[in-house]
Every structure is written in C-alpha cells, then in structure tokens.
mmCIF file of the N, C-alpha and C atoms, coordinates in Angstrom:
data_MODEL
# 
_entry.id   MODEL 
# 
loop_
_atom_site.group_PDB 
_atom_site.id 
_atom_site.type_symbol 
_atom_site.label_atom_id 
_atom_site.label_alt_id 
_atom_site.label_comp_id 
_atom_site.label_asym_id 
_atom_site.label_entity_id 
_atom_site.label_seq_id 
_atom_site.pdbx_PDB_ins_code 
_atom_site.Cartn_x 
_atom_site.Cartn_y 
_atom_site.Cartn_z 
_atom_site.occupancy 
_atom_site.B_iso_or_equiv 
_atom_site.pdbx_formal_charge 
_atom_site.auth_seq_id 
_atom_site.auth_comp_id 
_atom_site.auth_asym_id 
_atom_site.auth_atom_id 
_atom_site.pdbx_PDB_model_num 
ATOM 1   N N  . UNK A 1 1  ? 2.073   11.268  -16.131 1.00 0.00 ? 1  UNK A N  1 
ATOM 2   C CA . UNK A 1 1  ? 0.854   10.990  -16.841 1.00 0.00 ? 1  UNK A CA 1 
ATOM 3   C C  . UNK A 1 1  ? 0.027   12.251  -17.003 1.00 0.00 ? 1  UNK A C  1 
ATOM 4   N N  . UNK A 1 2  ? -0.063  12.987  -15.995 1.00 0.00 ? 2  UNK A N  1 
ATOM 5   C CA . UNK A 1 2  ? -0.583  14.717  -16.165 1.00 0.00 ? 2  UNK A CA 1 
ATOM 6   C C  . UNK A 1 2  ? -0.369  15.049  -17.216 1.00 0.00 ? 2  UNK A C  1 
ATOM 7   N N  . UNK A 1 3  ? 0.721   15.302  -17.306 1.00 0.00 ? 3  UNK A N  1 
ATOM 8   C CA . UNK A 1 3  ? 1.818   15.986  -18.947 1.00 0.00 ? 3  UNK A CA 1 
ATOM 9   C C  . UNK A 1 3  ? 0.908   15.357  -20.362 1.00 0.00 ? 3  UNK A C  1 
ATOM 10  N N  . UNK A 1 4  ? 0.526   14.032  -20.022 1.00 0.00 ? 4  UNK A N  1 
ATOM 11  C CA . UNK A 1 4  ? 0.076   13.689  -21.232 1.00 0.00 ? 4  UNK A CA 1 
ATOM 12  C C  . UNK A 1 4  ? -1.000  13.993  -21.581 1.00 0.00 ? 4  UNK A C  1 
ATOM 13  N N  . UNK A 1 5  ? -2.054  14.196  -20.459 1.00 0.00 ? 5  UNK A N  1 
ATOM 14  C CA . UNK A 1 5  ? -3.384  13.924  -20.485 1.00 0.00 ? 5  UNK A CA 1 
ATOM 15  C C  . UNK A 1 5  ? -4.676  15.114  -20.224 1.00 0.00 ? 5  UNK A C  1 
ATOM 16  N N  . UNK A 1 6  ? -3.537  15.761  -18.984 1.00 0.00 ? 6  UNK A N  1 
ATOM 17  C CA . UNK A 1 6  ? -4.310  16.755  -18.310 1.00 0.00 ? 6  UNK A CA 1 
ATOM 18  C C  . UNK A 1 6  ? -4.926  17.705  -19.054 1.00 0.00 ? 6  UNK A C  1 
ATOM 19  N N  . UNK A 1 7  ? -6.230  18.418  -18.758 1.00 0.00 ? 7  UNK A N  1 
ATOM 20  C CA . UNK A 1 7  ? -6.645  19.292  -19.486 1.00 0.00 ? 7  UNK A CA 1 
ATOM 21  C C  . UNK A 1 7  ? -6.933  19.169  -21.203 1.00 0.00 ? 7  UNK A C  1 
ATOM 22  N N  . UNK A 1 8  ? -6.066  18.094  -21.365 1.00 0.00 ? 8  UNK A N  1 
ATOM 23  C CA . UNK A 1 8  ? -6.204  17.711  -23.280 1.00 0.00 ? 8  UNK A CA 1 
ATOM 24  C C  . UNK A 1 8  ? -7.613  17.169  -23.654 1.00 0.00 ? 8  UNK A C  1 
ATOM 25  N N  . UNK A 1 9  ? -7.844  16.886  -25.191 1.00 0.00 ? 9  UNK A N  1 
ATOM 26  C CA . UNK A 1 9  ? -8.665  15.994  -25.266 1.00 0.00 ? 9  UNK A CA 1 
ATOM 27  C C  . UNK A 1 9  ? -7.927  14.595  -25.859 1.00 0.00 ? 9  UNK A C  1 
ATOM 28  N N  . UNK A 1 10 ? -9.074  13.312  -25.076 1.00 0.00 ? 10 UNK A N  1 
ATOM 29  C CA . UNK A 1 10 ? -8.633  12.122  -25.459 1.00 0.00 ? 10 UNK A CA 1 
ATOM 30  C C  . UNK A 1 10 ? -9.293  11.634  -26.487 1.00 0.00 ? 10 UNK A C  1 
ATOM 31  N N  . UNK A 1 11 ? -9.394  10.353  -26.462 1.00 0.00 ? 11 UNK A N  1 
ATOM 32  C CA . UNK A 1 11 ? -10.795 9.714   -27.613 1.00 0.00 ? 11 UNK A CA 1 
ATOM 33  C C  . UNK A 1 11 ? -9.786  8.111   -27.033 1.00 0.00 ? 11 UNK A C  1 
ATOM 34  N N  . UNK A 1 12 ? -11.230 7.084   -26.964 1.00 0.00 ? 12 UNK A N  1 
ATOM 35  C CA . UNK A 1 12 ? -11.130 5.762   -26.706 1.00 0.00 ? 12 UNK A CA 1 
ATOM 36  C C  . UNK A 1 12 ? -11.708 5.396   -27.741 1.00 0.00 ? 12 UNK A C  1 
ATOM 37  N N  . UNK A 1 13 ? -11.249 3.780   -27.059 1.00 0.00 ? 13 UNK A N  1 
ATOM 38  C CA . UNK A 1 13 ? -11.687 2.577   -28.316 1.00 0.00 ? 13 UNK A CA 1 
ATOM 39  C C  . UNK A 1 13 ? -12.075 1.774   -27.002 1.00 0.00 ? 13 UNK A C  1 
ATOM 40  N N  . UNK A 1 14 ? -13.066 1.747   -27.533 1.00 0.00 ? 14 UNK A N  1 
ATOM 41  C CA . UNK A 1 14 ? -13.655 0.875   -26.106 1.00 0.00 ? 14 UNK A CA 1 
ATOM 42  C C  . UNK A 1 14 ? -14.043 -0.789  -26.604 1.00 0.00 ? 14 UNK A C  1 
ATOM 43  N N  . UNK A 1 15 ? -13.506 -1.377  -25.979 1.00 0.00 ? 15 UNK A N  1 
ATOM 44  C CA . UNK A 1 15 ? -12.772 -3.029  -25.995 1.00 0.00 ? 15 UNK A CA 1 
ATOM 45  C C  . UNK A 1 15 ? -13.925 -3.678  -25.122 1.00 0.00 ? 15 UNK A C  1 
ATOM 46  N N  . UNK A 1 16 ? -15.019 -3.480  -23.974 1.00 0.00 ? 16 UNK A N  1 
ATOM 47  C CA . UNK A 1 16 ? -15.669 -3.858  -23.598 1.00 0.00 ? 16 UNK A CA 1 
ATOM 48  C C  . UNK A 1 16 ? -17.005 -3.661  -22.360 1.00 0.00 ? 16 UNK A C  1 
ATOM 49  N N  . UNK A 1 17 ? -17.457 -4.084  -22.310 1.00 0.00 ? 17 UNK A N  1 
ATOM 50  C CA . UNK A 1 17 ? -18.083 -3.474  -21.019 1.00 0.00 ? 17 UNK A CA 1 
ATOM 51  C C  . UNK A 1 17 ? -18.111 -4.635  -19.939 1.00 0.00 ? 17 UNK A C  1 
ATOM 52  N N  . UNK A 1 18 ? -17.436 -4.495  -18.831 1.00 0.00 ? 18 UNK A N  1 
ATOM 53  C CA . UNK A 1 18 ? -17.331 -5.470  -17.902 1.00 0.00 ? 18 UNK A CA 1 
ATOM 54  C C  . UNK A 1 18 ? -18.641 -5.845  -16.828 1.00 0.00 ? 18 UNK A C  1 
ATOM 55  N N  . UNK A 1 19 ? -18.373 -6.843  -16.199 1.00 0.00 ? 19 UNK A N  1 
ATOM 56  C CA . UNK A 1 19 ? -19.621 -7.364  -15.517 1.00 0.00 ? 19 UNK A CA 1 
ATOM 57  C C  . UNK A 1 19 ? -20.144 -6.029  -14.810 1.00 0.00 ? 19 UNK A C  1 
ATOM 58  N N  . UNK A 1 20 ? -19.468 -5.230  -14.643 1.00 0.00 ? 20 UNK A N  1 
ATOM 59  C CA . UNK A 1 20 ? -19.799 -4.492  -13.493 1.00 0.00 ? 20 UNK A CA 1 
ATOM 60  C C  . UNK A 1 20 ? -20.378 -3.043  -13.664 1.00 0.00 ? 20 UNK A C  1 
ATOM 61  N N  . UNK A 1 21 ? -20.514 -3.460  -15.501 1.00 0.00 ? 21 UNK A N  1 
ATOM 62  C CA . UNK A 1 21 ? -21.084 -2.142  -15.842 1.00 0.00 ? 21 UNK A CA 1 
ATOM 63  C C  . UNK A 1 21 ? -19.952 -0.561  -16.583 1.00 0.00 ? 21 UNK A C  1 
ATOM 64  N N  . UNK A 1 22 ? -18.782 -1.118  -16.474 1.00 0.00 ? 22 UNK A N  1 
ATOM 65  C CA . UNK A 1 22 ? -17.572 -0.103  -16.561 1.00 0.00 ? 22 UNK A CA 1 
ATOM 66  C C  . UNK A 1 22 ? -16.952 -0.363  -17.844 1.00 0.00 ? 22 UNK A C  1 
ATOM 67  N N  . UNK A 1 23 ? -17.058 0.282   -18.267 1.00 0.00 ? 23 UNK A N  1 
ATOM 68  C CA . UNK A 1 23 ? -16.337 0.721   -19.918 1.00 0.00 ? 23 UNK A CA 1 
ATOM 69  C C  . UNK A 1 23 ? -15.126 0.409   -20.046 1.00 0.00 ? 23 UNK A C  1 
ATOM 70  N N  . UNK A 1 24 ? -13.942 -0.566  -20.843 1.00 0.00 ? 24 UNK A N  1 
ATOM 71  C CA . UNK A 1 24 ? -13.102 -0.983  -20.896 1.00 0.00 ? 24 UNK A CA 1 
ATOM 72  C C  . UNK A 1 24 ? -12.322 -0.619  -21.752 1.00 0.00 ? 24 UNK A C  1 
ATOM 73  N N  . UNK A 1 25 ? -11.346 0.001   -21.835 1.00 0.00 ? 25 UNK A N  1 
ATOM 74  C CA . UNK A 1 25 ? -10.795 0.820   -23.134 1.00 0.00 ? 25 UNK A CA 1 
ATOM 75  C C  . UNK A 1 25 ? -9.493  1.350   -23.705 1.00 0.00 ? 25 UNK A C  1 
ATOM 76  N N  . UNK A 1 26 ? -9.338  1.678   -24.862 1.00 0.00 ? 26 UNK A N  1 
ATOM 77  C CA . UNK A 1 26 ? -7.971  2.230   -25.140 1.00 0.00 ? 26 UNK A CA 1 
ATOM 78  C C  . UNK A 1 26 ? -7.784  3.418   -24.904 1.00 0.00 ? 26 UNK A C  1 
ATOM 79  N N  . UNK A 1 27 ? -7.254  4.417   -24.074 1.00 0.00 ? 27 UNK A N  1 
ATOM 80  C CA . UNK A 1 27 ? -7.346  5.698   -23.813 1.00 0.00 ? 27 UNK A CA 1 
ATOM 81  C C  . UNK A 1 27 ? -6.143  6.241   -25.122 1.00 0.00 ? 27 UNK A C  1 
ATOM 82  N N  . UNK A 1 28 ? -6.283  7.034   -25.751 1.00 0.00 ? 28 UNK A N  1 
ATOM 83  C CA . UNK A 1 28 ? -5.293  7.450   -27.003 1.00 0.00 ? 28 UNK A CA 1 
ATOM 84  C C  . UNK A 1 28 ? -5.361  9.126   -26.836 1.00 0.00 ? 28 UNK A C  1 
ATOM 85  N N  . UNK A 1 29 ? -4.300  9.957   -26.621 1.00 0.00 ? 29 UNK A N  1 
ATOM 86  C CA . UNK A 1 29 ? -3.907  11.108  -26.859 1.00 0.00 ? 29 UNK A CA 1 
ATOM 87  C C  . UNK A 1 29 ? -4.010  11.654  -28.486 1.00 0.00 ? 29 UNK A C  1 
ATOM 88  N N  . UNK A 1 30 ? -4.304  12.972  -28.445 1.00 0.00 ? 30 UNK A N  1 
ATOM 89  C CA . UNK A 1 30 ? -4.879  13.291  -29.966 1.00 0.00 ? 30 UNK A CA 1 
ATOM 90  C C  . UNK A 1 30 ? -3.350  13.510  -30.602 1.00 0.00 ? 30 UNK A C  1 
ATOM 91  N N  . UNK A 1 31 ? -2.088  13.589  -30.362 1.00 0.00 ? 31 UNK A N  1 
ATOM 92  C CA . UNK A 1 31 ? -0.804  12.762  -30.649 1.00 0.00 ? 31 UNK A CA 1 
ATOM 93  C C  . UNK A 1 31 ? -0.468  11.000  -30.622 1.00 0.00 ? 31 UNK A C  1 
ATOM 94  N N  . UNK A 1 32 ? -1.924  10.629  -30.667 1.00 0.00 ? 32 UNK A N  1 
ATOM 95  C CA . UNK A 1 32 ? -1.735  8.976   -30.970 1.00 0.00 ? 32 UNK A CA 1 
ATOM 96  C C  . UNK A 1 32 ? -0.825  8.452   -29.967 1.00 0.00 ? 32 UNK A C  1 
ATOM 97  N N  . UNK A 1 33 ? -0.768  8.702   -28.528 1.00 0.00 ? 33 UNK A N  1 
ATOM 98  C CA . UNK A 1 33 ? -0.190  7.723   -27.551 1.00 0.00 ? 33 UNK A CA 1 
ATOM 99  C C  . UNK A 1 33 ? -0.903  7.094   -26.780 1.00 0.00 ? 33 UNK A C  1 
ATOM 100 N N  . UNK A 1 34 ? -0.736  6.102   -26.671 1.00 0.00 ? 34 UNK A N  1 
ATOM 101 C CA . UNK A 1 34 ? -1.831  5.200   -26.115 1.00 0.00 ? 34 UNK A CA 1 
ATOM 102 C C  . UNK A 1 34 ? -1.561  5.118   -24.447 1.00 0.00 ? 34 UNK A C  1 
ATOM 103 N N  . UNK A 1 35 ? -2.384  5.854   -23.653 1.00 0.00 ? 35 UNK A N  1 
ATOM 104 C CA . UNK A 1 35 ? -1.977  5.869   -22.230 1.00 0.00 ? 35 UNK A CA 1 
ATOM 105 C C  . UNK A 1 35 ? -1.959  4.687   -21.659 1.00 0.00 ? 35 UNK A C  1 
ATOM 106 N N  . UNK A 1 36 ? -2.587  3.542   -21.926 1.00 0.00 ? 36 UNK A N  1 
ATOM 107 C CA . UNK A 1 36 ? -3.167  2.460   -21.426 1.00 0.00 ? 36 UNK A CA 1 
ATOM 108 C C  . UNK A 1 36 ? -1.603  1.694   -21.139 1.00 0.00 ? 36 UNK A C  1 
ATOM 109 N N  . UNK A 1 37 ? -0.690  1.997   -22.408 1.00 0.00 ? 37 UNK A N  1 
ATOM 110 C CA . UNK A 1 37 ? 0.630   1.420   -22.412 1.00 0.00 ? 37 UNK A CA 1 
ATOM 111 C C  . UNK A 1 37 ? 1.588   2.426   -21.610 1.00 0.00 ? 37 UNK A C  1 
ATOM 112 N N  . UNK A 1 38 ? 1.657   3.653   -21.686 1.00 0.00 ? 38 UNK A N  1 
ATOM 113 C CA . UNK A 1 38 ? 2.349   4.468   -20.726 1.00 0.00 ? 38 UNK A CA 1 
ATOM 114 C C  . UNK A 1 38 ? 1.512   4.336   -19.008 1.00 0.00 ? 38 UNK A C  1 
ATOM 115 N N  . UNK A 1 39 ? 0.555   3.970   -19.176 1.00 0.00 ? 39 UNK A N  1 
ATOM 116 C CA . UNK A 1 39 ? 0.645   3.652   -17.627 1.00 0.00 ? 39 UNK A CA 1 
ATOM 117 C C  . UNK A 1 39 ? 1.363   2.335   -17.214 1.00 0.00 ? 39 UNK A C  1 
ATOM 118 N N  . UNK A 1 40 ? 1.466   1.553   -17.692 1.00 0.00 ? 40 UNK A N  1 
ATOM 119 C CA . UNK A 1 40 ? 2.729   0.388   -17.489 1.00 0.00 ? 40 UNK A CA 1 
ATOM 120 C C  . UNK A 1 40 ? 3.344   0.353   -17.439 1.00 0.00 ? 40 UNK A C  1 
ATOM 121 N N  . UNK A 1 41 ? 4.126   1.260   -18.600 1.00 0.00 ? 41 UNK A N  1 
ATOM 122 C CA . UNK A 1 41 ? 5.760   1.568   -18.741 1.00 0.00 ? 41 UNK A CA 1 
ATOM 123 C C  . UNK A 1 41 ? 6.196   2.388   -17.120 1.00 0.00 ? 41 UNK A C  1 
ATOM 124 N N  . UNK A 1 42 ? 4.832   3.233   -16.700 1.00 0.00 ? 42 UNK A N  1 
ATOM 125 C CA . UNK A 1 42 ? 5.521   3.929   -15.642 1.00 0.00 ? 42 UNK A CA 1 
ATOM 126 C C  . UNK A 1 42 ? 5.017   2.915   -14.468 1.00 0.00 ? 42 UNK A C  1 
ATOM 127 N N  . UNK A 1 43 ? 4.565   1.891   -14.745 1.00 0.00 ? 43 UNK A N  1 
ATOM 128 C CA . UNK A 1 43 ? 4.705   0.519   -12.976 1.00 0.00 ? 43 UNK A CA 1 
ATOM 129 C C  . UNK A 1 43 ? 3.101   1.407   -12.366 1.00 0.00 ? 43 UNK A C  1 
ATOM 130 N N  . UNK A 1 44 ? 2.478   2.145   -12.960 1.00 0.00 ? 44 UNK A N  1 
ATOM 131 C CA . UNK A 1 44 ? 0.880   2.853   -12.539 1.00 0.00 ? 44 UNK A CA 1 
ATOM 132 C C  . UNK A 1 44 ? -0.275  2.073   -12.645 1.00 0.00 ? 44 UNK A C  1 
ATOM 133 N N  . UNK A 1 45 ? 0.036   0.638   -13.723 1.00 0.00 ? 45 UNK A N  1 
ATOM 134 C CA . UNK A 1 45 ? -1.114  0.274   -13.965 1.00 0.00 ? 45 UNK A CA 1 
ATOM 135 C C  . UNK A 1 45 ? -0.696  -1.381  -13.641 1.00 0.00 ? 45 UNK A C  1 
ATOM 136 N N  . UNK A 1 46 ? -1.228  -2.554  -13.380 1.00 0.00 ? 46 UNK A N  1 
ATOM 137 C CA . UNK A 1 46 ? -1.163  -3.516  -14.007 1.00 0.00 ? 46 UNK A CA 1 
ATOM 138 C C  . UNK A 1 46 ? -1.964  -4.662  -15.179 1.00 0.00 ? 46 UNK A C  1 
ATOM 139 N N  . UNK A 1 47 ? -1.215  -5.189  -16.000 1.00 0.00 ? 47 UNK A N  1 
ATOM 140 C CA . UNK A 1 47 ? -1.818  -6.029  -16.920 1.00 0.00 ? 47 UNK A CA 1 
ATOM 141 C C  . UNK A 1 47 ? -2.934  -6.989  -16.768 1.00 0.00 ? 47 UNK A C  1 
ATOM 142 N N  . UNK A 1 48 ? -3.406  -7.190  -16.728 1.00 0.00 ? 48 UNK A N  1 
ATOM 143 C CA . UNK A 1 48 ? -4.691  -8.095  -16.281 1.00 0.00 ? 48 UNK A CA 1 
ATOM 144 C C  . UNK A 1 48 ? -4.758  -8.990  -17.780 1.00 0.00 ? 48 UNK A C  1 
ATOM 145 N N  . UNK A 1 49 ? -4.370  -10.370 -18.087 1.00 0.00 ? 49 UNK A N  1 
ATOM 146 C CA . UNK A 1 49 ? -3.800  -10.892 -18.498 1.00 0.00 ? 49 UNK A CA 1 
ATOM 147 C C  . UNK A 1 49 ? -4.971  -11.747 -19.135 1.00 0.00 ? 49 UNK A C  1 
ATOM 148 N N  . UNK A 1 50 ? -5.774  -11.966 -18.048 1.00 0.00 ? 50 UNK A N  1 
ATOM 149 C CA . UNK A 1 50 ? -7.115  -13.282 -18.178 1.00 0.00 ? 50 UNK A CA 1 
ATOM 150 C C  . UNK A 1 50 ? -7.992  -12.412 -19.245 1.00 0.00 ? 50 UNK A C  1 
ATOM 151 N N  . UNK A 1 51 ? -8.023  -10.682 -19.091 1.00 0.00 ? 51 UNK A N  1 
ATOM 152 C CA . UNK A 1 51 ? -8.520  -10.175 -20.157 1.00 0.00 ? 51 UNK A CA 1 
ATOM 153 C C  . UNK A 1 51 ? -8.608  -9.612  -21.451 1.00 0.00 ? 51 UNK A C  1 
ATOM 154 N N  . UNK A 1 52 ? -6.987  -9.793  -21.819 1.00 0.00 ? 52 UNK A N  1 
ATOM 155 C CA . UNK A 1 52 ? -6.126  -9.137  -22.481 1.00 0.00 ? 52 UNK A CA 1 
ATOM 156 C C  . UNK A 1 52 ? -5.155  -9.759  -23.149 1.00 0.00 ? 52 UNK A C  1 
ATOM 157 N N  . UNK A 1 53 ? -5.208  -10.269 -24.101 1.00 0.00 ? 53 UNK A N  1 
ATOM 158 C CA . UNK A 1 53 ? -3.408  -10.564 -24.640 1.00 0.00 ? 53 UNK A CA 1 
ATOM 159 C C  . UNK A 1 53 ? -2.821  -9.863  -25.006 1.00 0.00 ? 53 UNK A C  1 
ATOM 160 N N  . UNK A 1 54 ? -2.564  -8.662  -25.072 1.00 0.00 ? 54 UNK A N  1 
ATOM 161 C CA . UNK A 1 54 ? -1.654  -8.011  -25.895 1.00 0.00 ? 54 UNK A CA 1 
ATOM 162 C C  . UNK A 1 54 ? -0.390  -8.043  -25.346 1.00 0.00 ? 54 UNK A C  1 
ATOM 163 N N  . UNK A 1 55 ? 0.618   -8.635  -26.395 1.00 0.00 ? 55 UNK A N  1 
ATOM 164 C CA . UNK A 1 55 ? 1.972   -8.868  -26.292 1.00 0.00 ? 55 UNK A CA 1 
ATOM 165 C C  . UNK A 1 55 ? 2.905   -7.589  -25.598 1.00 0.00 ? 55 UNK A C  1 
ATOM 166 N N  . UNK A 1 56 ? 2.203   -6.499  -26.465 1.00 0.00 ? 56 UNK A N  1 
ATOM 167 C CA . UNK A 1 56 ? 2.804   -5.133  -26.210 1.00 0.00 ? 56 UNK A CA 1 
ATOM 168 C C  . UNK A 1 56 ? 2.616   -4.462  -24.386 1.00 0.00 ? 56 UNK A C  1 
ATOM 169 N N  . UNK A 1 57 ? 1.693   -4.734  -24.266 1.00 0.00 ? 57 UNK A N  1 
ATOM 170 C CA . UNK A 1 57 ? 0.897   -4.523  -22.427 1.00 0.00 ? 57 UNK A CA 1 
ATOM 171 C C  . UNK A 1 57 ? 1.508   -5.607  -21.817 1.00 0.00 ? 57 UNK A C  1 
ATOM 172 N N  . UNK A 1 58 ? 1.477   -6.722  -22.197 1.00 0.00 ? 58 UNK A N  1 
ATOM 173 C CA . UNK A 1 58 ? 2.304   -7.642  -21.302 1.00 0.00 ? 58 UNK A CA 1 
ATOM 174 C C  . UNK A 1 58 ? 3.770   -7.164  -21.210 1.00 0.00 ? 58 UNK A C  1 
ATOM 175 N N  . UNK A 1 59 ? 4.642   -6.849  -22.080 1.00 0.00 ? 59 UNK A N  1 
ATOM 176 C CA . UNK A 1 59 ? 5.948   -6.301  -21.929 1.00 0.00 ? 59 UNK A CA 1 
ATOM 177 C C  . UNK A 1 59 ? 6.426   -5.342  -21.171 1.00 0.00 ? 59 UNK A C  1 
ATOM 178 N N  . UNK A 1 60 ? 5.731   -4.460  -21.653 1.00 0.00 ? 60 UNK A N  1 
ATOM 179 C CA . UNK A 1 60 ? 5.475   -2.871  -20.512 1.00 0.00 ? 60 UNK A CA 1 
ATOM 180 C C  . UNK A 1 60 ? 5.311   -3.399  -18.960 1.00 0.00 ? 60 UNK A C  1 
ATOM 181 N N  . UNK A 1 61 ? 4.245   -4.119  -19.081 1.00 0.00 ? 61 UNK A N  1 
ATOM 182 C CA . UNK A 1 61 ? 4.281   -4.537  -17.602 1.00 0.00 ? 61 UNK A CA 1 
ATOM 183 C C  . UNK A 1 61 ? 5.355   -4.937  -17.023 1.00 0.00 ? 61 UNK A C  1 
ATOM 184 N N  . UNK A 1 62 ? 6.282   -6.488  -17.581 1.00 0.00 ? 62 UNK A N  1 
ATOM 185 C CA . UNK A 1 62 ? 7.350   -6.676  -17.369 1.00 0.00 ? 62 UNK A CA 1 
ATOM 186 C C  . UNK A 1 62 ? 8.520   -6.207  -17.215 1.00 0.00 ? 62 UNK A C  1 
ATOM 187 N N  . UNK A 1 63 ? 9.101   -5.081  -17.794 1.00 0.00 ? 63 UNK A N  1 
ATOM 188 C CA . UNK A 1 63 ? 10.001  -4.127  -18.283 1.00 0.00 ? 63 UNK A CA 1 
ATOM 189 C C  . UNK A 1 63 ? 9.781   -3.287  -16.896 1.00 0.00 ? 63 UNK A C  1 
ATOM 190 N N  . UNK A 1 64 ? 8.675   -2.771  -16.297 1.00 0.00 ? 64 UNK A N  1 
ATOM 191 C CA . UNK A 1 64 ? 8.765   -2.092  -15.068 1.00 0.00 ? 64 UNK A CA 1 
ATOM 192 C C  . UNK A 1 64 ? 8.776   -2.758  -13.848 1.00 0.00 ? 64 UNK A C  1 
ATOM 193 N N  . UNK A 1 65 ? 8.327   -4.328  -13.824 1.00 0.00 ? 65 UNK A N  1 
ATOM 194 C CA . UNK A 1 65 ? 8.810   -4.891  -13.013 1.00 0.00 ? 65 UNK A CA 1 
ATOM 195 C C  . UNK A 1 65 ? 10.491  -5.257  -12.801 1.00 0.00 ? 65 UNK A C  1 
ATOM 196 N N  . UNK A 1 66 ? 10.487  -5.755  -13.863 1.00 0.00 ? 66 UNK A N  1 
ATOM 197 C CA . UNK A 1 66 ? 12.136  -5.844  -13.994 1.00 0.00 ? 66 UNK A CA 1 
ATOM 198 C C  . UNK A 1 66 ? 12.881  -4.427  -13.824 1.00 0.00 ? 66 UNK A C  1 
ATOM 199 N N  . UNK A 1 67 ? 12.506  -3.383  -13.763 1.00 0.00 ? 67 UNK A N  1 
ATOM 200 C CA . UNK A 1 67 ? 13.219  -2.026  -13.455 1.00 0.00 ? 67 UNK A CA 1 
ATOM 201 C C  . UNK A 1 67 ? 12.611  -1.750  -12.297 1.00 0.00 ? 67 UNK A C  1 
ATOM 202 N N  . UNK A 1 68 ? 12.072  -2.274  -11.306 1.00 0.00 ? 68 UNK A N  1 
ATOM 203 C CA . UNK A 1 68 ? 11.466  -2.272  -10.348 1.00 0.00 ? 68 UNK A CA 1 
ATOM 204 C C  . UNK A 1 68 ? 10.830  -0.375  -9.986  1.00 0.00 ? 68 UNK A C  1 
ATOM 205 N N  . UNK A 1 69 ? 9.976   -0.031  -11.082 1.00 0.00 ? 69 UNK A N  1 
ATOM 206 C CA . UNK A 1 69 ? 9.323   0.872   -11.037 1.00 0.00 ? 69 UNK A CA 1 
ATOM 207 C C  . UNK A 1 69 ? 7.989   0.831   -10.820 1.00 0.00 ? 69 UNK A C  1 
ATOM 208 N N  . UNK A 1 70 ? 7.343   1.774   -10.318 1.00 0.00 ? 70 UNK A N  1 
ATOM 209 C CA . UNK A 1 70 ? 6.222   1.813   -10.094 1.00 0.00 ? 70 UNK A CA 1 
ATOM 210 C C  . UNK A 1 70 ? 5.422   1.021   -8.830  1.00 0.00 ? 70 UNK A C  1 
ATOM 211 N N  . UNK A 1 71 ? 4.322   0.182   -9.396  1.00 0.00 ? 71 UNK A N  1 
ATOM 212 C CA . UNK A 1 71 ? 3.883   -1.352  -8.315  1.00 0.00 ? 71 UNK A CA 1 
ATOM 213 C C  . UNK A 1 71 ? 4.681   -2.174  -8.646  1.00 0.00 ? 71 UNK A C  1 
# 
C-alpha cells in the first residue's frame, strides 16, 4: 500500500460523515486507483456492509478471505 500512496498526492470523494465526526471516503490515486478497494484485495481492510453496498468491496473482501490473506 506504501508503493501506492506514500509521499503521492491523493484526492477523495467523501461518502459521509459518521456519528463520530470522521470523514468517510473514497481514497483515489492521481492514476485513478481506488485504495479503499486495494486495501481489501490485500485482507488490510474490512467491508463494513451495514454501510456500504458496493458489490465491488464486498468481493474484494471475499476473494481475500477465500485466499486467506490478510485479516
């Protein structure tokens, strides 16, 4: 995730602000990769489901469970 991120610039799409005050968001590389989905693919993040449908984040999630990577 370094490789992708470190030192670069990003730009979000910010999806919400949660009870708790914290900014909720699409993190996107200025090569248009969306980290939010590469942290899944690498088992770094999990899906939180109750807040989120996306078909694409749900898969990623699955795909590293089933490759038993990451969490």
């Amino acid at each position: 995730m370094s490789d992708l991120c470190f030192s670069k610039t990003v730009s979000i799409d910010i999806q919400d602000i949660d009870r708790y005050g914290r900014t909720v968001c699409i993190v996107w590389t200025v090569d248009s990769i969306n980290l939010n989905l590469e942290l899944l693919r690498s088992g770094h993040a999990l899906h939180y489901k109750h807040f989120d449908n996306s078909d694409d984040l749900a898969q990623a999630e699955l795909l590293a469970k089933i490759n038993k990577v990451g969490l």
